[in-house]
C-alpha positions as CSV (number, residue, x, y, z in Angstrom):
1,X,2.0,8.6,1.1
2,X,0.3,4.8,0.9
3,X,-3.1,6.6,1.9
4,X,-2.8,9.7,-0.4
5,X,-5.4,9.0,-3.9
6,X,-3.8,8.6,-6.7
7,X,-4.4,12.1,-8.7
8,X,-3.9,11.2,-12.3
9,X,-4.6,7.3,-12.8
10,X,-4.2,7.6,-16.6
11,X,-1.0,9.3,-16.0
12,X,0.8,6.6,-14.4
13,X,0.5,2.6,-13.8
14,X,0.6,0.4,-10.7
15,X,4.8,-0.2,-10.8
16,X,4.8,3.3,-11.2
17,X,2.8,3.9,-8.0
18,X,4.5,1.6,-6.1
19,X,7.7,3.0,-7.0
20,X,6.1,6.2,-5.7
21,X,5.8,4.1,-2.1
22,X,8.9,2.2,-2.1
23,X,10.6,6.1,-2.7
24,X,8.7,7.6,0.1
25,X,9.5,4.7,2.5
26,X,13.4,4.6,1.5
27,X,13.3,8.2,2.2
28,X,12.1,7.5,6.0
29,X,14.5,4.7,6.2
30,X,16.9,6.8,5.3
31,X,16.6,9.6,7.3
32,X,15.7,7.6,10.5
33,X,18.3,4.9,9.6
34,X,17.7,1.3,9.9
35,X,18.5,0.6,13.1
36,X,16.2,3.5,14.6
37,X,13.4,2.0,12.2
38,X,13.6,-1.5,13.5
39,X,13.9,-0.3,17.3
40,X,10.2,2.2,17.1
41,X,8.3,-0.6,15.1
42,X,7.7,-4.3,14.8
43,X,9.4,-4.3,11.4
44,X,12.2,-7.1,11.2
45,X,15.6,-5.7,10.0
46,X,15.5,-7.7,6.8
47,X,12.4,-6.0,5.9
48,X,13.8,-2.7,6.5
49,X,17.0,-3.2,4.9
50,X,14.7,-4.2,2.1
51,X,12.5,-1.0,1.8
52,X,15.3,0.8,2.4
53,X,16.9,-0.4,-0.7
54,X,13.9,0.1,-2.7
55,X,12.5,-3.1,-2.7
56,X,9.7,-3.2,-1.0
57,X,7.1,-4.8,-3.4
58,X,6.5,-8.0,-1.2
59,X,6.5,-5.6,2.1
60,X,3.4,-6.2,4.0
61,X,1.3,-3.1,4.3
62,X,0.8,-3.3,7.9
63,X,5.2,-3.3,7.7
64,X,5.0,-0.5,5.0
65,X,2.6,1.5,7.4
66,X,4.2,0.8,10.8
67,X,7.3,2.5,8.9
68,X,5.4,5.6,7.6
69,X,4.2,6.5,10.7
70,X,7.8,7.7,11.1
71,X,8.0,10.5,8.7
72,X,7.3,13.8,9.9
73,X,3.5,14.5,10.8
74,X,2.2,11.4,9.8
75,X,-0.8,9.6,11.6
76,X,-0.2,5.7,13.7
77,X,0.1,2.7,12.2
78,X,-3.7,1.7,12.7
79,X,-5.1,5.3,11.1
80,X,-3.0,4.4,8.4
81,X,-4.1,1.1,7.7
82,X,-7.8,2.3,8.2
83,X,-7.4,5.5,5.4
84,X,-5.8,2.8,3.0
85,X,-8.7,0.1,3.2
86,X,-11.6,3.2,3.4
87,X,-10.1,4.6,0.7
88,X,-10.3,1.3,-1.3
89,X,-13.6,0.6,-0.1
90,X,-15.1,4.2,-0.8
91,X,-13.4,3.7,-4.6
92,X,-14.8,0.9,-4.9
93,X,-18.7,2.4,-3.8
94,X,-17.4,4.9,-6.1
95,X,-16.3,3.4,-9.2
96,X,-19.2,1.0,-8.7
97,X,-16.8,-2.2,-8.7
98,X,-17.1,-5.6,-6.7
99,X,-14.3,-7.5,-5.6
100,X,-15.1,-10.2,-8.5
101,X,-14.6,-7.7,-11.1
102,X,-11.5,-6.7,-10.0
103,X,-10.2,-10.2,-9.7
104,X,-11.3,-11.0,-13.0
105,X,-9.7,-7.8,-14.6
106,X,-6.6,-7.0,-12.5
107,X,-3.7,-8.9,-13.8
108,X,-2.9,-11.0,-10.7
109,X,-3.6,-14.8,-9.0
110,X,-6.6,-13.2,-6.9
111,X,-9.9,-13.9,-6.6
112,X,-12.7,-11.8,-5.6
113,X,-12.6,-13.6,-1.8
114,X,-8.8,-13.3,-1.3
115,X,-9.2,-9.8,-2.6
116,X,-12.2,-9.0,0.1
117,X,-9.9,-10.6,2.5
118,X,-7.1,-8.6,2.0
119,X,-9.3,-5.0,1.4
120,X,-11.0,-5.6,4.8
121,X,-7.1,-6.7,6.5
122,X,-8.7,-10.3,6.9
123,X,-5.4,-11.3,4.8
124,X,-2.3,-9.8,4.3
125,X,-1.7,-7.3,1.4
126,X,2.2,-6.6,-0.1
127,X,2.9,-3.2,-1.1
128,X,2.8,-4.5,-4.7
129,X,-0.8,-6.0,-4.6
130,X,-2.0,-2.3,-2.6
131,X,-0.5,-0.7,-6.0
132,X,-2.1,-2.8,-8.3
133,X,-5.3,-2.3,-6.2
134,X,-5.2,1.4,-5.8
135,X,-4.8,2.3,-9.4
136,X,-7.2,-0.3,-10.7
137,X,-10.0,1.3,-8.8
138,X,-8.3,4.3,-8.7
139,X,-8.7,4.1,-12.7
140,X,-12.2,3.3,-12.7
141,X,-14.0,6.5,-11.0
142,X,-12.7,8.8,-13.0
């Protein structure tokens, strides 16, 4: 799921890893149904009707996790959010990276701030940005 480390960085590439989530998160949509979904979180219908189709890249993360915390067994919203960013931040210790690195050598419009913002939940993240992320530093300690 969104807090699960990505086991074989080389293997696969962001898209690909947020094609993993936007799978997973369908798959909850789908077996809760929309309606259920938008009634036991604080997701919109428009942004469930969304990840349920598939296309989820702009979701928010706190929207993607508030729907994970649906499927069977899964931790709250808030433990969620906390494995995603401790898992970022611990990569990041890791793989020895700063937030200015990454900016400069992701391929997106973020700085090392807005990406400190978003890492710490200062800022909102999209699903798509969280993939891009993940992998990067994901890619880096190995």
């Amino acid at each position: 799921m969104l807090y699960d480390d990505v086991e074989d960085p080389a293997a696969t590439s962001p898209a690909e890893l947020r094609a993993d989530y936007e799978a997973e998160l369908a798959g909850v949509v789908e077996t809760r149904g929309i309606d259920a979904v938008v009634e036991e979180t604080d997701v919109d219908r428009e942004t469930v009707a969304k990840i349920a189709d598939g296309d989820a890249g702009d979701v928010r993360l706190e929207d993607a996790a508030a729907v994970a915390t649906l499927a069977d067994e899964a931790p709250p919203k808030d433990a969620i959010l906390a494995e995603v960013r401790d898992t970022l931040l611990m990569g990041m210790t890791t793989a020895v990276l700063d937030v200015d690195t990454i900016g400069a050598e992701i391929d997106a419009d973020l700085d090392g701030k807005q990406i400190q913002q978003k890492i710490e939940g200062r800022a909102p993240m999209t699903l798509d940005e969280y993939a891009l992320l993940h992998h990067f530093i994901a890619s880096r300690q190995r």
